[in-house]
MDAnalysis code that builds the backbone (N, CA, C; Angstrom):
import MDAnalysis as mda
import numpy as np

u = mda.Universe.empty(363, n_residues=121, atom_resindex=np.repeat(np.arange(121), 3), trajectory=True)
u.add_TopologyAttr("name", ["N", "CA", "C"] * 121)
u.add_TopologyAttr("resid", np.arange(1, 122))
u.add_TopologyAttr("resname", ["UNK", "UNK", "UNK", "UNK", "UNK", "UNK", "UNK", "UNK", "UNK", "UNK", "UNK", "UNK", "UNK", "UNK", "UNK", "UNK", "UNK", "UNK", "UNK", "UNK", "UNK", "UNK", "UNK", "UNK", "UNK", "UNK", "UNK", "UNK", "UNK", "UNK", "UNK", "UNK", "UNK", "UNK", "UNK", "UNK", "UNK", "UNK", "UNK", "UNK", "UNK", "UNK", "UNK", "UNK", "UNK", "UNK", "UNK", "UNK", "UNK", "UNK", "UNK", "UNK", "UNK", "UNK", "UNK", "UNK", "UNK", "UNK", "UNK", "UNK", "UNK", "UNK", "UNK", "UNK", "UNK", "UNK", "UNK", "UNK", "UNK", "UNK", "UNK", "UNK", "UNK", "UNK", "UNK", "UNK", "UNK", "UNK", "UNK", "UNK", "UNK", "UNK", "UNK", "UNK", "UNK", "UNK", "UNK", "UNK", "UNK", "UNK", "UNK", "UNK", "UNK", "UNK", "UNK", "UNK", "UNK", "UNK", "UNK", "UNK", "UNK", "UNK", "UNK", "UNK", "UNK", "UNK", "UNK", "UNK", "UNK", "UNK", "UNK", "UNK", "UNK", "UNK", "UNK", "UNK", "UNK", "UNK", "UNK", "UNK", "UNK"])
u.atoms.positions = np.array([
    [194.172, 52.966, 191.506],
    [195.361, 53.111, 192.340],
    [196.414, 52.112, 191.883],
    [197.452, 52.626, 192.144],
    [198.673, 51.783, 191.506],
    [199.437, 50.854, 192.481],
    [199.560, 49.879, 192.354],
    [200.030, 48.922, 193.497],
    [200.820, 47.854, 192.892],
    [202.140, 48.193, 193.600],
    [203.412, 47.337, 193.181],
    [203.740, 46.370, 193.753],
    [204.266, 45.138, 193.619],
    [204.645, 44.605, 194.866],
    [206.040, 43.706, 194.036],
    [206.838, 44.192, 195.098],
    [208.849, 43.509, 194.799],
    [208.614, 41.654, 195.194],
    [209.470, 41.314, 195.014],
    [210.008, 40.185, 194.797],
    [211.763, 39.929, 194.437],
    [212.212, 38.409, 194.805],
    [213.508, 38.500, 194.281],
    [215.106, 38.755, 195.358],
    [214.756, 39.432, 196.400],
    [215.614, 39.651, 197.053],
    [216.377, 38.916, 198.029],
    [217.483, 38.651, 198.358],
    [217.973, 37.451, 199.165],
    [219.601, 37.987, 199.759],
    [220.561, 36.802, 199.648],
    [221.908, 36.693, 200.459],
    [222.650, 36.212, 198.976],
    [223.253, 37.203, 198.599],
    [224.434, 36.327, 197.320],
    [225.942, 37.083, 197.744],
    [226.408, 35.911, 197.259],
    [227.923, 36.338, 197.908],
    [228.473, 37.337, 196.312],
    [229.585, 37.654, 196.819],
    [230.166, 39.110, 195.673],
    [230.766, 38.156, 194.488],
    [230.399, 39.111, 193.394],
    [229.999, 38.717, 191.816],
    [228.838, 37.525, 191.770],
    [227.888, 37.624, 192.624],
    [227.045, 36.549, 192.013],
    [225.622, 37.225, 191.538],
    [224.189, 36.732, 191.073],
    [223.428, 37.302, 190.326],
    [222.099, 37.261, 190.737],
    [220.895, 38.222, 191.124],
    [220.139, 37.706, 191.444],
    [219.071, 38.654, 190.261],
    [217.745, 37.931, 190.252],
    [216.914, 38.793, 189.693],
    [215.609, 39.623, 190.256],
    [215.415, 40.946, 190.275],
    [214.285, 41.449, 191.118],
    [213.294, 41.431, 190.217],
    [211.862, 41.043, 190.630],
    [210.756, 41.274, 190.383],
    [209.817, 42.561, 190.700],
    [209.396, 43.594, 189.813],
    [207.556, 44.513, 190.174],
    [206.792, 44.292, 189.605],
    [206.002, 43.585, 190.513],
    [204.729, 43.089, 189.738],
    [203.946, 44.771, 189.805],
    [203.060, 45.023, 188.879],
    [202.323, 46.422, 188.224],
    [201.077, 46.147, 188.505],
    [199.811, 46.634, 188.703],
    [198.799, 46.786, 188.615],
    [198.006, 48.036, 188.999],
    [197.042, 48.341, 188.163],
    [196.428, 49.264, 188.360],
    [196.407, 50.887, 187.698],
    [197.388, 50.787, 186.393],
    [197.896, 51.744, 185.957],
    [196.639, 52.145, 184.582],
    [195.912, 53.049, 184.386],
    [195.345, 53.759, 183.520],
    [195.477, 54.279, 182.678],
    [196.849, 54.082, 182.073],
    [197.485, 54.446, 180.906],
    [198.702, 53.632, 180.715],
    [198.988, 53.671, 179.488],
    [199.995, 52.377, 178.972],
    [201.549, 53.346, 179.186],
    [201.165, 55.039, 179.152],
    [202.437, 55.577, 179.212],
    [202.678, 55.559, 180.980],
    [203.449, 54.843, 181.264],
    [204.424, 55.221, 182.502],
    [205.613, 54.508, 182.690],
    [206.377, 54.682, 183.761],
    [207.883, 54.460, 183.932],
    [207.687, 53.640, 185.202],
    [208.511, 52.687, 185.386],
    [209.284, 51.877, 186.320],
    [210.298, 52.471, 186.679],
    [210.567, 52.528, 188.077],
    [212.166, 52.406, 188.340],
    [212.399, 51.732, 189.351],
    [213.436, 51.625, 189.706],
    [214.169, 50.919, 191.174],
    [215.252, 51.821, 191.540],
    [215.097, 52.155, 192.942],
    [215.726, 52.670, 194.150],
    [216.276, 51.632, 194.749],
    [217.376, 52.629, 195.394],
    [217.769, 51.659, 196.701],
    [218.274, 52.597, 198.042],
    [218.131, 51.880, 199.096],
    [218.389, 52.804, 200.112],
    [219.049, 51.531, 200.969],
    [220.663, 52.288, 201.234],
    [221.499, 51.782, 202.082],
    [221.269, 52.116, 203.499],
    [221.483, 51.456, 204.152],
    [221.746, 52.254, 205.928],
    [222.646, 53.561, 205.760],
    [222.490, 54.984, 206.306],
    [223.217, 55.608, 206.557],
    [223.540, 56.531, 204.830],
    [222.629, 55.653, 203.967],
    [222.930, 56.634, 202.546],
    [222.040, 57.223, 202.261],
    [221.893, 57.992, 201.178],
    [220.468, 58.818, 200.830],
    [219.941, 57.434, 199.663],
    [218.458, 57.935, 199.533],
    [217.608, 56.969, 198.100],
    [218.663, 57.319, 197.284],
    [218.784, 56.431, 196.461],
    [219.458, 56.662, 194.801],
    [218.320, 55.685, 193.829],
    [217.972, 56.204, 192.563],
    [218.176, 55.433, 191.390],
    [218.720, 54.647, 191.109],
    [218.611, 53.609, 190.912],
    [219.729, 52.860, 190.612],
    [218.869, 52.432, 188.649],
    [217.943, 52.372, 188.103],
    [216.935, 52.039, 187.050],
    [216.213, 52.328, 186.516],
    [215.374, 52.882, 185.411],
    [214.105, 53.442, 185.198],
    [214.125, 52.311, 183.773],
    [212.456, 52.087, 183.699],
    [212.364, 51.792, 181.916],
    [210.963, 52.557, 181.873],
    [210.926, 52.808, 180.393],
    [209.544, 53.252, 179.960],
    [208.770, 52.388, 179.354],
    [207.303, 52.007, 180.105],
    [206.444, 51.200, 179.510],
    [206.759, 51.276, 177.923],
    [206.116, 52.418, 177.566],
    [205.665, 52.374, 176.466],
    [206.613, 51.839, 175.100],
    [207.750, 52.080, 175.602],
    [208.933, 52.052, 174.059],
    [210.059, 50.681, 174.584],
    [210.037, 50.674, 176.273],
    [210.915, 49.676, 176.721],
    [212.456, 50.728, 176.678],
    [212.507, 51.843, 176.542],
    [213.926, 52.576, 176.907],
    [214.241, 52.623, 178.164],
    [215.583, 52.170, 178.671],
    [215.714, 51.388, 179.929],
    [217.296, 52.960, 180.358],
    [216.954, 53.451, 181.758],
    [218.083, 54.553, 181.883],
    [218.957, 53.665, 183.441],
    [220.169, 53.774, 183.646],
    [220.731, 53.234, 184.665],
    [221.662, 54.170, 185.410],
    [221.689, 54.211, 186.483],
    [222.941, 54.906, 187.526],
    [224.265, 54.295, 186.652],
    [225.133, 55.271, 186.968],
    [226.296, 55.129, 186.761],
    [227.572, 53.916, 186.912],
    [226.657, 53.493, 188.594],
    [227.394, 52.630, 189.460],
    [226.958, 51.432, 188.723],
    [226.071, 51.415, 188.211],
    [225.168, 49.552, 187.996],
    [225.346, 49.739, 186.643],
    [225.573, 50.277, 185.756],
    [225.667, 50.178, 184.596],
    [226.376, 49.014, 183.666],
    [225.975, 48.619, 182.778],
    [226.867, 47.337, 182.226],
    [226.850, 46.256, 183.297],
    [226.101, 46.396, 184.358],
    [226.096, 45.046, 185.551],
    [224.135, 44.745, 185.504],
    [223.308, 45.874, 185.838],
    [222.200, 45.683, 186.005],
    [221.515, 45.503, 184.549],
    [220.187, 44.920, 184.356],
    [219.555, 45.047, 183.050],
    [218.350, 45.471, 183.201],
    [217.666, 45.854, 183.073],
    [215.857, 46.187, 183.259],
    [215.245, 45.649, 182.224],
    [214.016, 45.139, 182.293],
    [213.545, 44.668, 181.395],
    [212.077, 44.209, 181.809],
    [210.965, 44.213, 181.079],
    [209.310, 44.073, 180.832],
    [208.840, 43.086, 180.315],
    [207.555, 42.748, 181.038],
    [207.111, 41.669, 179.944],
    [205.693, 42.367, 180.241],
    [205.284, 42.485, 178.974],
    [204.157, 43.727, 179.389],
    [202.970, 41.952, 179.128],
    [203.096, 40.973, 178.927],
    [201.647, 40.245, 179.479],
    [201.600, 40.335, 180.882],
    [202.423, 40.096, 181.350],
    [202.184, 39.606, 183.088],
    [202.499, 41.127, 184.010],
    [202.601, 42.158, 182.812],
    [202.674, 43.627, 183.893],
    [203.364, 43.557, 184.879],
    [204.858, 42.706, 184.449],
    [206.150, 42.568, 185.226],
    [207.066, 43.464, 185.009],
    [207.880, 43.890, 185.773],
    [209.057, 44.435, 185.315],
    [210.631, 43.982, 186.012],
    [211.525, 43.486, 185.473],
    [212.408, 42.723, 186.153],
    [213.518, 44.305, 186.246],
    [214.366, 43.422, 187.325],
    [215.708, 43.987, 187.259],
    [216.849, 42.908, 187.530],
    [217.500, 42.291, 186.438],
    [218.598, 41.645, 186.317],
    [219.529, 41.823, 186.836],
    [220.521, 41.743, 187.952],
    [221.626, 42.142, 188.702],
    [222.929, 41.009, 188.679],
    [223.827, 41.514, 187.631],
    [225.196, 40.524, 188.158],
    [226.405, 41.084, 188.468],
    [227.331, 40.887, 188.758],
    [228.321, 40.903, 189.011],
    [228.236, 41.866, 190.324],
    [227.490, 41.341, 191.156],
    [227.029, 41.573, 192.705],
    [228.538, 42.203, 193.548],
    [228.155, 44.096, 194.022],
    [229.532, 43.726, 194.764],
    [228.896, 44.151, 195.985],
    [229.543, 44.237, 197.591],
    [229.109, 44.360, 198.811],
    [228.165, 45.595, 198.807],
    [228.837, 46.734, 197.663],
    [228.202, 48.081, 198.001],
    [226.664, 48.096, 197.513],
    [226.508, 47.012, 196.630],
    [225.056, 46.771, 196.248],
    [224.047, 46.796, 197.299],
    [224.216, 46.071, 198.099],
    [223.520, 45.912, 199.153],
    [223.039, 46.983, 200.009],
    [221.464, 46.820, 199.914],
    [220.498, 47.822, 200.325],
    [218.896, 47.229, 199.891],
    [217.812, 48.252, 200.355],
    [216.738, 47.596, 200.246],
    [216.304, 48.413, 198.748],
    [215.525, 47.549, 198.139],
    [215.094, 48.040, 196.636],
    [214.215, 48.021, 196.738],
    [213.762, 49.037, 196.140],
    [212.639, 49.635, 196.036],
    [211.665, 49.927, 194.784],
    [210.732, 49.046, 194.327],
    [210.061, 49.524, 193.009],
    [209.067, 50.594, 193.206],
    [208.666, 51.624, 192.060],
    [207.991, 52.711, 191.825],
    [207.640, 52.976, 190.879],
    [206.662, 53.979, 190.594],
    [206.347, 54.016, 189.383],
    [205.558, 55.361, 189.051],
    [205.466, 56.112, 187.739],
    [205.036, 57.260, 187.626],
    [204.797, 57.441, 185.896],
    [203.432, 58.193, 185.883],
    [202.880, 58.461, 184.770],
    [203.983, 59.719, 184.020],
    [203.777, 58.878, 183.082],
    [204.862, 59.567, 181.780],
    [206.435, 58.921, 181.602],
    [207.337, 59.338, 181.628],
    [208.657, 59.168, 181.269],
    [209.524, 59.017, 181.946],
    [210.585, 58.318, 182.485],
    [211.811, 57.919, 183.415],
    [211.962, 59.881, 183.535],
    [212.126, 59.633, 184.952],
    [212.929, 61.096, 185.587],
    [213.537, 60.693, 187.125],
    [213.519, 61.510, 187.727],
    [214.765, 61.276, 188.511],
    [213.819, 61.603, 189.808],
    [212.813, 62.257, 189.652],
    [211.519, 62.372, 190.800],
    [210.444, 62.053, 190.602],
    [208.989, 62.819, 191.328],
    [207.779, 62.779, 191.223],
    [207.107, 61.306, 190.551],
    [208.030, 60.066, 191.262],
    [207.029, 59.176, 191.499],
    [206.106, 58.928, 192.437],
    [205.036, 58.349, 192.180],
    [203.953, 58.684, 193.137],
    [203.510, 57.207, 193.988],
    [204.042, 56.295, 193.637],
    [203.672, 55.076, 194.264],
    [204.797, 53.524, 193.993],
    [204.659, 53.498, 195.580],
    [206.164, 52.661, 195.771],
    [205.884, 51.291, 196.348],
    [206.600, 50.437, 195.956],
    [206.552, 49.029, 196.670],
    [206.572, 48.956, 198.079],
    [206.628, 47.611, 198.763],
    [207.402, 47.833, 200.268],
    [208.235, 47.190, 200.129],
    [209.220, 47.345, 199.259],
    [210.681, 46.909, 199.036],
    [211.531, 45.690, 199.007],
    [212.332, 45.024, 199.010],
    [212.692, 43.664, 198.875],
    [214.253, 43.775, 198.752],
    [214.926, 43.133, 199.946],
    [216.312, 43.368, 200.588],
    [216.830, 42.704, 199.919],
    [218.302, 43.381, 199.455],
    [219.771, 42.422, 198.676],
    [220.649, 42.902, 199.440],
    [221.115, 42.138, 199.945],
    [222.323, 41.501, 200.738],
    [223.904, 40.833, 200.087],
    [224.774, 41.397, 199.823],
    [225.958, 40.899, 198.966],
    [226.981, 41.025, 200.083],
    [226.956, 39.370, 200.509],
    [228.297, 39.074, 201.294],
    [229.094, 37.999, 201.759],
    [230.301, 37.986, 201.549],
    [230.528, 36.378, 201.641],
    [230.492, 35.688, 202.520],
])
């Protein structure tokens, strides 16, 4: 069974930087995908991240692009998400997940219990 657990989340005021942590365990194959969600009050889930274990190809929402970074350290079966230039609309709870095979946009099967970012001055 696959079991994630977030880290990282806090209070930063707008343009500042924080970094999220998923810690991984339990995965039975080296091919699968990370991503990070987020869910605002009152918005639907979005994507905001995906990387692929296997190659490290990292896909981003539109909105976070050139601001967020994704990135692995496959000893410690971490997967970060780098966040700067923090603006209010960021703010929502994040969510790590994860699913056998390749970044897609559904059919992940197992999710963190999330870890809140807050952007406000």
């Amino acid at each position: 069974q696959v079991m994630l657990v977030e880290s990282g989340g806090g209070l930063v005021q707008p343009g500042g930087s924080l970094r999220l942590s998923c810690a991984a365990s339990g995965f039975t194959s080296d091919i699968y995908a990370i991503a990070w969600f987020r869910q605002a009050p009152g918005k639907e889930r979005e994507v905001v991240s995906c990387i692929n274990n296997i190659d490290g190809t990292t896909h981003y929402s539109r909105s976070v692009k050139g601001r967020f970074t994704a990135s692995r350290d496959d000893v410690k079966k971490t997967m970060y998400l780098q966040m700067t230039s923090l603006k209010p609309e960021d703010t929502a709870l994040y969510l790590c997940t994860a699913r056998y095979g390749y970044c897609d946009a559904v059919n992940y099967h197992s999710w963190g219990q999330g870890t809140q970012v807050t952007v406000s001055a």
